[in-house]
C-alpha positions in Angstrom: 51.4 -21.3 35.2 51.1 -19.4 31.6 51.1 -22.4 30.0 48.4 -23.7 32.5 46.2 -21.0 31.8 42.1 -21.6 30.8 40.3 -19.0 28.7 36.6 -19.7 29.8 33.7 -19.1 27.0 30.2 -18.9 27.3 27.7 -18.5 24.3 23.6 -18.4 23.8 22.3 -17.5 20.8 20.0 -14.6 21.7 20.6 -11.3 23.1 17.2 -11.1 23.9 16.5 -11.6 27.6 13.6 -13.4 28.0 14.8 -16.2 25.9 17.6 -18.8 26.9 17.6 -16.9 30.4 19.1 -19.1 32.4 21.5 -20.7 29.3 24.5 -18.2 30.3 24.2 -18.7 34.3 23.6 -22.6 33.9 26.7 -22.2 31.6 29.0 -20.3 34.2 28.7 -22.6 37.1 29.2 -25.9 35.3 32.4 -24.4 33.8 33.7 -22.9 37.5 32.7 -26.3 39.5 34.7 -28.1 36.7 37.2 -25.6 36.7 37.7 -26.1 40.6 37.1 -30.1 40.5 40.0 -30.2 37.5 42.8 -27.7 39.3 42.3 -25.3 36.4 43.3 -21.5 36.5 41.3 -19.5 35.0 42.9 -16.4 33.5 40.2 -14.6 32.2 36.0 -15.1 31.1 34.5 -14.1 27.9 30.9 -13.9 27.4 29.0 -13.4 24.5 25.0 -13.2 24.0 25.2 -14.0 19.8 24.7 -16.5 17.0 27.5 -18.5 16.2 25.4 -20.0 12.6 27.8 -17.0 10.6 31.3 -15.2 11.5 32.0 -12.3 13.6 31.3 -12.9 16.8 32.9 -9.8 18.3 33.8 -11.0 21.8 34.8 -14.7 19.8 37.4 -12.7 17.9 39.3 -10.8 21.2 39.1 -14.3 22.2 41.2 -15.8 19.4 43.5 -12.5 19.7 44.6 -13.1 22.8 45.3 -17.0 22.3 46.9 -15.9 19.2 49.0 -13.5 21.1 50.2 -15.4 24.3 48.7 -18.6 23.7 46.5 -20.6 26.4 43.8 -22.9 26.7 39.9 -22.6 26.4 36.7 -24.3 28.6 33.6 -24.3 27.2 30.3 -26.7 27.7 30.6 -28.1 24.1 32.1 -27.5 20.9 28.7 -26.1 19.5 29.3 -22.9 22.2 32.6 -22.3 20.1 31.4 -23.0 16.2 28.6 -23.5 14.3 30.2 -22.8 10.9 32.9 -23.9 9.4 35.0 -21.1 9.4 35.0 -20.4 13.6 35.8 -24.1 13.7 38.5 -24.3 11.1 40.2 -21.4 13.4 39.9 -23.5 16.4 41.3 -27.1 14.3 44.2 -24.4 12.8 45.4 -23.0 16.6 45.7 -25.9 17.6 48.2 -27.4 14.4 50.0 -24.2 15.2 50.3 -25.2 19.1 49.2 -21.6 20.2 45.8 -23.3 21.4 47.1 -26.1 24.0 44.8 -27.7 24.3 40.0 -27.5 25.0 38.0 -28.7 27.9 34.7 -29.3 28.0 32.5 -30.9 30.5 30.3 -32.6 27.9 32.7 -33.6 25.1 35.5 -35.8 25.9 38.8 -34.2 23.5 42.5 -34.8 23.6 45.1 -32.5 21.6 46.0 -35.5 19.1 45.3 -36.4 15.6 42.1 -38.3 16.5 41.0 -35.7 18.7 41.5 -33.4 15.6 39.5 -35.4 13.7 36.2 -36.4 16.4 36.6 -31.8 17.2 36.3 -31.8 14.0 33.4 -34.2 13.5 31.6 -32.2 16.9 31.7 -28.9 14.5 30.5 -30.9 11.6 27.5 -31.6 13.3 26.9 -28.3 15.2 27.0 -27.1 11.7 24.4 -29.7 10.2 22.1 -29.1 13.1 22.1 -25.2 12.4 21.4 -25.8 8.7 18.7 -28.6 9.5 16.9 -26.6 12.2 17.4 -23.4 9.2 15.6 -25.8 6.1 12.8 -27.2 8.7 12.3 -23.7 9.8 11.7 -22.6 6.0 9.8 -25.4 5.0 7.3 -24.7 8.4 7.1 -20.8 7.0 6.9 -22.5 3.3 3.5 -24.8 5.1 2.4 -21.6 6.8 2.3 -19.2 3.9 0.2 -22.0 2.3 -2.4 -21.9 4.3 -2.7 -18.7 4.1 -0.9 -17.0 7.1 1.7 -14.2 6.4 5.0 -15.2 9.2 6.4 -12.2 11.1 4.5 -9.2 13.0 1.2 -8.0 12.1 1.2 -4.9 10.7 -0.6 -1.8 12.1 -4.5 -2.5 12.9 -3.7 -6.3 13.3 -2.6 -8.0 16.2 -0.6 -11.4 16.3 -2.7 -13.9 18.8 -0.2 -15.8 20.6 -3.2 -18.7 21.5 -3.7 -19.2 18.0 -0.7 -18.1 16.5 -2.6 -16.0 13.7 -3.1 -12.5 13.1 -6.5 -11.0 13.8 -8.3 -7.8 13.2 -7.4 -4.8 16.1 -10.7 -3.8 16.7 -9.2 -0.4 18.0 -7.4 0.6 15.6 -8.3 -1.2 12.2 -11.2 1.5 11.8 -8.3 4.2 12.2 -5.9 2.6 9.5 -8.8 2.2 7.2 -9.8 5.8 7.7 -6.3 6.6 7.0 -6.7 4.9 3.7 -9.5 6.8 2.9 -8.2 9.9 3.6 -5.0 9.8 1.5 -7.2 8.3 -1.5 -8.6 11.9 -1.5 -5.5 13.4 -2.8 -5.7 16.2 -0.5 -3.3 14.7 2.2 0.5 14.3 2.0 2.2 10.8 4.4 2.6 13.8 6.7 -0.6 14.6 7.3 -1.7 10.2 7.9 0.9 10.1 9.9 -0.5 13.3 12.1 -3.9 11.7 11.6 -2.9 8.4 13.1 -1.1 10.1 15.9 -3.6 12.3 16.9 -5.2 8.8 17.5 -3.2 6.7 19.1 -1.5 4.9 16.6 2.7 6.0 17.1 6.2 3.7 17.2 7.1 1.8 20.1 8.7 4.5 21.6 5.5 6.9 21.4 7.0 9.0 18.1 5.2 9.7 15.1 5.6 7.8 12.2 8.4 8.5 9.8 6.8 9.3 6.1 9.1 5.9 4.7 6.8 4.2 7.0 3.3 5.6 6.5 4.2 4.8 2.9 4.8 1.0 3.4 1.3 0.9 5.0 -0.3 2.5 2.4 1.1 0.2 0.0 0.9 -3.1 1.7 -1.6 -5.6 -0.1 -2.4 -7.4 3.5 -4.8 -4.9 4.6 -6.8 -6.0 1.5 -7.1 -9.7 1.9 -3.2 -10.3 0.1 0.4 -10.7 1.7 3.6 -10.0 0.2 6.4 -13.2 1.0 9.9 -14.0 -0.9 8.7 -11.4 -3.9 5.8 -13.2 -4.5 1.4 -12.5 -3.7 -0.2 -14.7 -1.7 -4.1 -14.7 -0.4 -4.2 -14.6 3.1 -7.2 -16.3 5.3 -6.9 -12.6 7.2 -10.4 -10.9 7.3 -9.2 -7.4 5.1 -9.9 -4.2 6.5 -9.8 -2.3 3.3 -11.1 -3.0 -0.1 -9.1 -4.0 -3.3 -10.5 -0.5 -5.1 -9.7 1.2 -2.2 -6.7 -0.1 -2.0 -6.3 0.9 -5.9 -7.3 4.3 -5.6 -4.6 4.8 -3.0 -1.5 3.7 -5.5 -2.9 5.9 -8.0 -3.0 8.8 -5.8 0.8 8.0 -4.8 1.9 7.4 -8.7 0.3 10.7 -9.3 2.3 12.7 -5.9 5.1 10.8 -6.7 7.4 13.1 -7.1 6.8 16.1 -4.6 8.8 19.6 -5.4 12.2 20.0 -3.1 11.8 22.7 -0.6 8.0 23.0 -1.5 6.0 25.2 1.2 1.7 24.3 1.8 0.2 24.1 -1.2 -2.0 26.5 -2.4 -6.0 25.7 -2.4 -6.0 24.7 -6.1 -2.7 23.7 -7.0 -3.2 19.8 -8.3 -6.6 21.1 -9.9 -5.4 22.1 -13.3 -3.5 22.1 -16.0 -1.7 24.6 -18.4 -3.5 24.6 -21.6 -0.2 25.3 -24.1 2.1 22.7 -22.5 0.0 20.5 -20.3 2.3 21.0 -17.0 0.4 21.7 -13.6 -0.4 25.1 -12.2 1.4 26.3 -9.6 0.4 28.9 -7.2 2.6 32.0 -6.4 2.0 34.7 -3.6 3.4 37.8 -4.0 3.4 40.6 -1.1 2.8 44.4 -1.9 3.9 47.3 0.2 2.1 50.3 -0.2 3.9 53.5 0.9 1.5 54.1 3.3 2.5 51.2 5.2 -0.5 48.9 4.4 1.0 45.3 2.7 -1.5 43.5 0.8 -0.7 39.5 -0.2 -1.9 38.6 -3.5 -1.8 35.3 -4.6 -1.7 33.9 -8.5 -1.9 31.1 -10.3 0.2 30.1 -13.4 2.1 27.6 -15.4 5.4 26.4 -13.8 7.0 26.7 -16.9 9.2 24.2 -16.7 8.4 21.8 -20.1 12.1 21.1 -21.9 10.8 22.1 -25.1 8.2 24.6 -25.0 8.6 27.8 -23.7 4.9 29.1 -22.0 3.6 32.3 -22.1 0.4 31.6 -20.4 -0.3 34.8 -18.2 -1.3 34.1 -14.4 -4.7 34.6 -13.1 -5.4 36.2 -9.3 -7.5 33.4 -7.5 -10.6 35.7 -6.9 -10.6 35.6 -10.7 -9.7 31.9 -10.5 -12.3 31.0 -7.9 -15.4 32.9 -10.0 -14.7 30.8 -13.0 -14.6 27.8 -11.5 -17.9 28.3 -9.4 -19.0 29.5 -12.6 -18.2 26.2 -14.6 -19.1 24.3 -11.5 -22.9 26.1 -11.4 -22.8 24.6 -15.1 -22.8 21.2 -14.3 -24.9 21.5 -11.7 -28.6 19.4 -11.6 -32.0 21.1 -11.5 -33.9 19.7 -9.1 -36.6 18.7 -11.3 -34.3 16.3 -13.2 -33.1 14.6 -10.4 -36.9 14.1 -9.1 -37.3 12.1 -12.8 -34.7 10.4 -12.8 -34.8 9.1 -9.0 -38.1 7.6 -10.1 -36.6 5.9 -13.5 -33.8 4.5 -10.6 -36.8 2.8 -8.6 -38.3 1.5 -11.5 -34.6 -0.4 -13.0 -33.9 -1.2 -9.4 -36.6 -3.8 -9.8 -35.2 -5.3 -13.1 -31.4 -5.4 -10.9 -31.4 -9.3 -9.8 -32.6 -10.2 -13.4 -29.0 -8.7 -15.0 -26.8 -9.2 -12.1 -26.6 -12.9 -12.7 -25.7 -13.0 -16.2 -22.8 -10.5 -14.8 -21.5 -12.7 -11.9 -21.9 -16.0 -14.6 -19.9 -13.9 -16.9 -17.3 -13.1 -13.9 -17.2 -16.8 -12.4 -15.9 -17.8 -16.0 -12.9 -15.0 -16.1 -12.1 -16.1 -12.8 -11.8 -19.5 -13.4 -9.8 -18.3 -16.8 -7.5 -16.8 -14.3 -7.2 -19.5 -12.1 -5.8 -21.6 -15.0 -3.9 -19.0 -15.8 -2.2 -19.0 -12.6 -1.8 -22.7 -12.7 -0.2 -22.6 -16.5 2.3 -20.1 -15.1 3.5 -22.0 -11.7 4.0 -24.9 -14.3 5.7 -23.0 -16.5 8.2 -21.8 -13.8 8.6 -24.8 -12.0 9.3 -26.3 -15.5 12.4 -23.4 -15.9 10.6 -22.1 -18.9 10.4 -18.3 -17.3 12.8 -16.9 -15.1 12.0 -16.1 -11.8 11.3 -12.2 -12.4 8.9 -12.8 -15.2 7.1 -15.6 -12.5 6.4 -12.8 -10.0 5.7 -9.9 -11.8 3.1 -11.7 -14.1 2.3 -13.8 -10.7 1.2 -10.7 -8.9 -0.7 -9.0 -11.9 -2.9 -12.1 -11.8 -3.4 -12.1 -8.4 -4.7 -8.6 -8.3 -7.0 -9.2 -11.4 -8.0 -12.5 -9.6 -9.0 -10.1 -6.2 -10.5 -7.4 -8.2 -12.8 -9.6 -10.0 -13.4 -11.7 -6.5 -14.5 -8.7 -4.8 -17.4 -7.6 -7.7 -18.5 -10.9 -7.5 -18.9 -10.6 -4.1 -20.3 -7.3 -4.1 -22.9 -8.6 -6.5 -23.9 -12.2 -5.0 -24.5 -10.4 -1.7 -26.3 -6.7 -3.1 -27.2 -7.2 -6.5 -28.5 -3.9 -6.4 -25.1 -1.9 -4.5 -24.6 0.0 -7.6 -28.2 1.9 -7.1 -27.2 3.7 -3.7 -23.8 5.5 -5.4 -26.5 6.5 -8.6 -28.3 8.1 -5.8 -25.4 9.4 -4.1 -24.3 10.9 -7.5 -27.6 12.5 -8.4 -27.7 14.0 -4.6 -24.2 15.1 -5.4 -25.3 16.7 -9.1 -27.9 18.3 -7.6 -25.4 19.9 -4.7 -23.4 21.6 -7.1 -25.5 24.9 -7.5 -25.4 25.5 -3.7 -21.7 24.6 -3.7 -21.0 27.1 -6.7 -23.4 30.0 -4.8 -21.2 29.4 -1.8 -17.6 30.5 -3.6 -15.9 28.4 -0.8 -12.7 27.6 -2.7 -12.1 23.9 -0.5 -16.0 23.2 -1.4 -15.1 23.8 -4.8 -11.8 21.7 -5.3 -13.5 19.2 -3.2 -16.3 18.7 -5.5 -14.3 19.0 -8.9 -12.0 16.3 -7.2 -15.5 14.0 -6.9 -16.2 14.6 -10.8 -14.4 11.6 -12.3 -13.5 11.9 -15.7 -13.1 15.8 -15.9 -9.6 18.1 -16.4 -8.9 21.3 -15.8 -6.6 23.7 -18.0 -5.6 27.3 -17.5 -5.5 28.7 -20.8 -5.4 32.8 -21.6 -6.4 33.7 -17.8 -9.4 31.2 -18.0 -10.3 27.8 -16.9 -12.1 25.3 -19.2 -13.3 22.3 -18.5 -12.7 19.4 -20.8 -13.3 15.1 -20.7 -10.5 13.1 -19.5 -8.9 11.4 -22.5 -8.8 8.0 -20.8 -12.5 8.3 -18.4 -13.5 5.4 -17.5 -17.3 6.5 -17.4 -19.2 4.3 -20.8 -19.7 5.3 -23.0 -19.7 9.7 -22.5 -18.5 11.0 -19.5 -21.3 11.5 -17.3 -20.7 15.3 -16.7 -20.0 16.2 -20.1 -23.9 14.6 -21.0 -24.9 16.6 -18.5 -23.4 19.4 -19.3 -24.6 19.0 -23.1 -28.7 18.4 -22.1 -28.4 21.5 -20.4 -27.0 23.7 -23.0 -29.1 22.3 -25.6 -32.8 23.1 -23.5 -31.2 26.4 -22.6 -31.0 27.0 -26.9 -34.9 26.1 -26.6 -35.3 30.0 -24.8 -35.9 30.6 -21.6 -39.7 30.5 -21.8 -39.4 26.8 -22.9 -36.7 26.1 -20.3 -38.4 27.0 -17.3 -41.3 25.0 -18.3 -39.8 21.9 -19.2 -39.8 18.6 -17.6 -37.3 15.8 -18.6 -39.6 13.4 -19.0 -39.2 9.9 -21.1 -42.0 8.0 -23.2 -40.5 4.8 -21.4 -37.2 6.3 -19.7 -34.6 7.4 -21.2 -33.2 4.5 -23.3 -30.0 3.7 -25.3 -30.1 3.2 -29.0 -31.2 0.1 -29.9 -29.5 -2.6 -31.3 -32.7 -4.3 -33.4 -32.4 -1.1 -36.1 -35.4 0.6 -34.8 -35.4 3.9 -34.0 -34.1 5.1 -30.5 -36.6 6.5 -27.8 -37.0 9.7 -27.9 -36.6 12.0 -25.2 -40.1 14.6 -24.7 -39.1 18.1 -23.4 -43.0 19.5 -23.0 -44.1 19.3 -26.8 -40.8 19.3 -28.3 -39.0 15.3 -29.1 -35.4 15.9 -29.5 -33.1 13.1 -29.1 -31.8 12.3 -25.5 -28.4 13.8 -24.8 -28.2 11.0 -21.4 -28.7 7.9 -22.0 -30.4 6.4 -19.4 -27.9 3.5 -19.8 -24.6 6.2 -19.6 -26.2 7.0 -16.0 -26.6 3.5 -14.8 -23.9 2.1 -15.8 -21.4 4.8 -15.5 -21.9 5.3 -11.8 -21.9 1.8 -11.1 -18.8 1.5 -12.8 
């Protein structure tokens, strides 16, 4: 009866249980009506819900054991339940050589323990094998097809939803806005992954099993290209025919704000209101804020907090003193009431807007002309490159990385294009915005509300902060962006100058162009001049560092 004895094995290749449901059941009887139709005994069942395209197939290997230790038979439906690689099945061809497997049954798939059974077993395997890896290269080469048309395979990320009638991903009109609002919030650079991930929770958005969102996570959001039109596959950056919920700049301003907090401090407690806001004048590190706690000896305890230099540069030792943030806060509302616009001004130069805002459509196509002819630069570009590559003359890591920085040059330029075919004018709402903004500073800097105040130095692009002898000085960004002067620093300068005039002049002045406030010009003629009542001096703001600064 030992030697008599049938090991019955049943395989599917999921353990999911909606899939291949009835693949196990359908399995078991077949085996047990043959079983009882043959006069077989069966000693014991193994059952195993698992892939048998690789090795180590758990319930496989006690099944193997056991033959190896008292040695028996197995029935199975087919060959392919035992092996679909050629290691399972070489196990199965070598039991049998060593007569501890007596011999396999299957309803299916006639086999006899001889050499030509041997061979046609093996043969069965071979092709179990061939249909695994033929059924793995179609599967490829149908994600290869989709990618190409622009669809990214797999789940949709959060705010997208996969339609299972069109098999495509489309917008979640629930909770896109959310994600993109998440965006938006962490490009201020007020918000740690903590805080989007609180955000997101407080609305809705959490894990499968209703938890928050882990930071690891919130970060892979924030950094994934397919909310802005792209999609990540195999290394490589592909467009996607996905309507983007997110801009590219957004986008852009998002990796710079997680560059920059990078690297938070171990153990680090809520930041202070103005930590991030400056710098230490001597050796350029951040200031830190530090509270310190007094007890008086008649019981009353008074918190003081300070801010200084964390004094941690490898080479120079700091001996900037700390400031008390009262003392802190009235010098910045103080340098913040600097740069603040009179009303007056922005009344002048909302008018000289209107009157450019006329003259927008005639620039704005030389500009998308200009744009069109980078872009189909690029496209060449990108062309050249997959030639080169498929040609072996790069290496695969040069492809990508030089791949992607194309792509996102290619989507930049693509969006202003965009921007500017369907508003020509877009950039005159954020000169607006800024002049409203300009003007807001005085009332901000009246207020001494320390989160106004960061908020609105954070808003002044192209300005730093240092900490230098218990004071803080403003000073332009070495790399701003803003053409050709930063913006606030003309500002700053036109004030200072009328304010030399005397006060009597100042109050009475107007700013107030011949023809507007014009750039020097490139003929050799003399610039226009700027009239302050009856005195010409030459303009500080160039009318052209306004317009084409904030549109920037």
């Amino acid at each position: 009866m030992q030697n008599n004895k049938y090991y019955l094995y049943a395989r599917k290749s999921t353990d999911v249980e909606d899939k291949q449901v009835l693949s196990i059941e359908a399995q078991l009887v077949e085996l047990r009506e043959y079983a009882k139709r043959e006069n077989l005994y069966i000693a014991a069942e193994f059952i195993e819900k698992k892939s048998a395209k690789t090795t180590g197939r758990p319930v496989f290997g006690k099944l193997l054991a056991e033959i190896e230790k008292d040695g028996g038979n197995i029935l199975a439906w087919h060959p392919d339940r035992l092996a679909r690689n050629s290691v399972d099945g070489g196990q199965i061809v070598y039991l049998l050589d060593s007569g501890k497997l007596g011999t396999l049954k299957f309803p299916s798939f006639w086999f006899e323990n001889t050499s030509q059974g041997k061979f046609m077993l093996s043969i069965a395997f071979g092709q179990s094998k061939y249909y695994v890896d033929n059924l793995s290269e179609n599967t490829k080469r149908g994600l290869r097809q989709k990618v190409r048309r622009g669809e990214r395979p797999g789940l949709a990320p959060v705010g997208y939803i996969n339609d299972v009638r069109t098999k495509t991903v489309v917008v979640d009109n629930r909770q896109s806005p959310l994600v993109a609002e998440a965006f938006e919030l962490y490009a201020k650079g007020d918000q740690r992954l903590e805080d989007i991930a609180a955000f997101l929770a407080s609305r809705g958005i959490l894990t499968k099993s209703g938890k928050q969102f882990p930071k690891d996570k919130i970060k892979r959001i924030l950094t994934n290209p397919f909310y802005y039109g792209h999609f990540k596959y195999a290394g490589e950056i592909h467009e996607g025919k996905h309507a983007p919920i997110i801009s590219k700049k957004l986008f852009d301003e998002v990796q710079a704000t997680l560059a920059k907090r990078g690297r938070p401090q171990k153990g680090a407690t809520a930041p202070q209101i103005f930590c991030g806001l400056l710098k230490c004048a001597t050796c350029k590190l951040s200031v830190t804020a530090e509270k310190k706690i007094k007890h008086q000896k008649n019981g009353n305890i008074h918190e003081y907090v300070y801010y200084r230099c964390t004094r941690k540069h490898k080479t120079i030792r700091c001996t900037e003193p700390a400031v008390t943030e009262p003392d802190l806060v009235a010098q910045l509302a103080d340098i913040l009431h600097s740069y603040a616009m009179p009303q007056a001004w922005a009344t002048t130069l909302g008018k000289m807007l209107d009157e450019d805002e006329k003259k927008a459509n005639q620039t704005s196509g030389l500009f998308v002309a200009s744009a069109q002819t980078r872009l189909a630069s690029l496209q060449g570009k990108l062309q050249r490159l997959l030639d080169s590559y498929l040609d072996q003359d790069i290496d695969q890591n040069t492809y990508r990385t030089r791949q992607g920085e194309l792509m996102s040059e290619k989507k930049s330029l693509e969006e202003q294009i965009g921007k500017l075919t369907l508003a020509s004018k877009s950039w005159v709402e954020p000169m607006r915005q800024w002049l409203k903004q300009a003007v807001s500073l005085c009332e901000i800097a009246k207020s001494g509300e320390p989160s106004a105040i960061k908020e609105a130095f954070l808003k002044m692009d192209g300005l730093n902060l240092f900490l230098k002898s218990k004071k803080a000085q403003p000073t332009a960004a070495p790399n701003a962006a803003l053409p050709p002067e930063n913006i606030w620093v003309l500002l700053r300068k036109t004030k200072e100058k009328i304010a030399r005039m005397g006060d009597n002049s100042a109050k009475s002045c107007n700013l107030v162009g011949i023809e507007g406030l014009e750039p020097s010009r490139q003929d050799g003629h003399a610039p226009q001049t700027c009239v302050y009542t009856n005195s010409t001096i030459s303009p500080e703001i160039e009318r052209s560092a306004f317009w084409r600064g904030i549109a920037s």
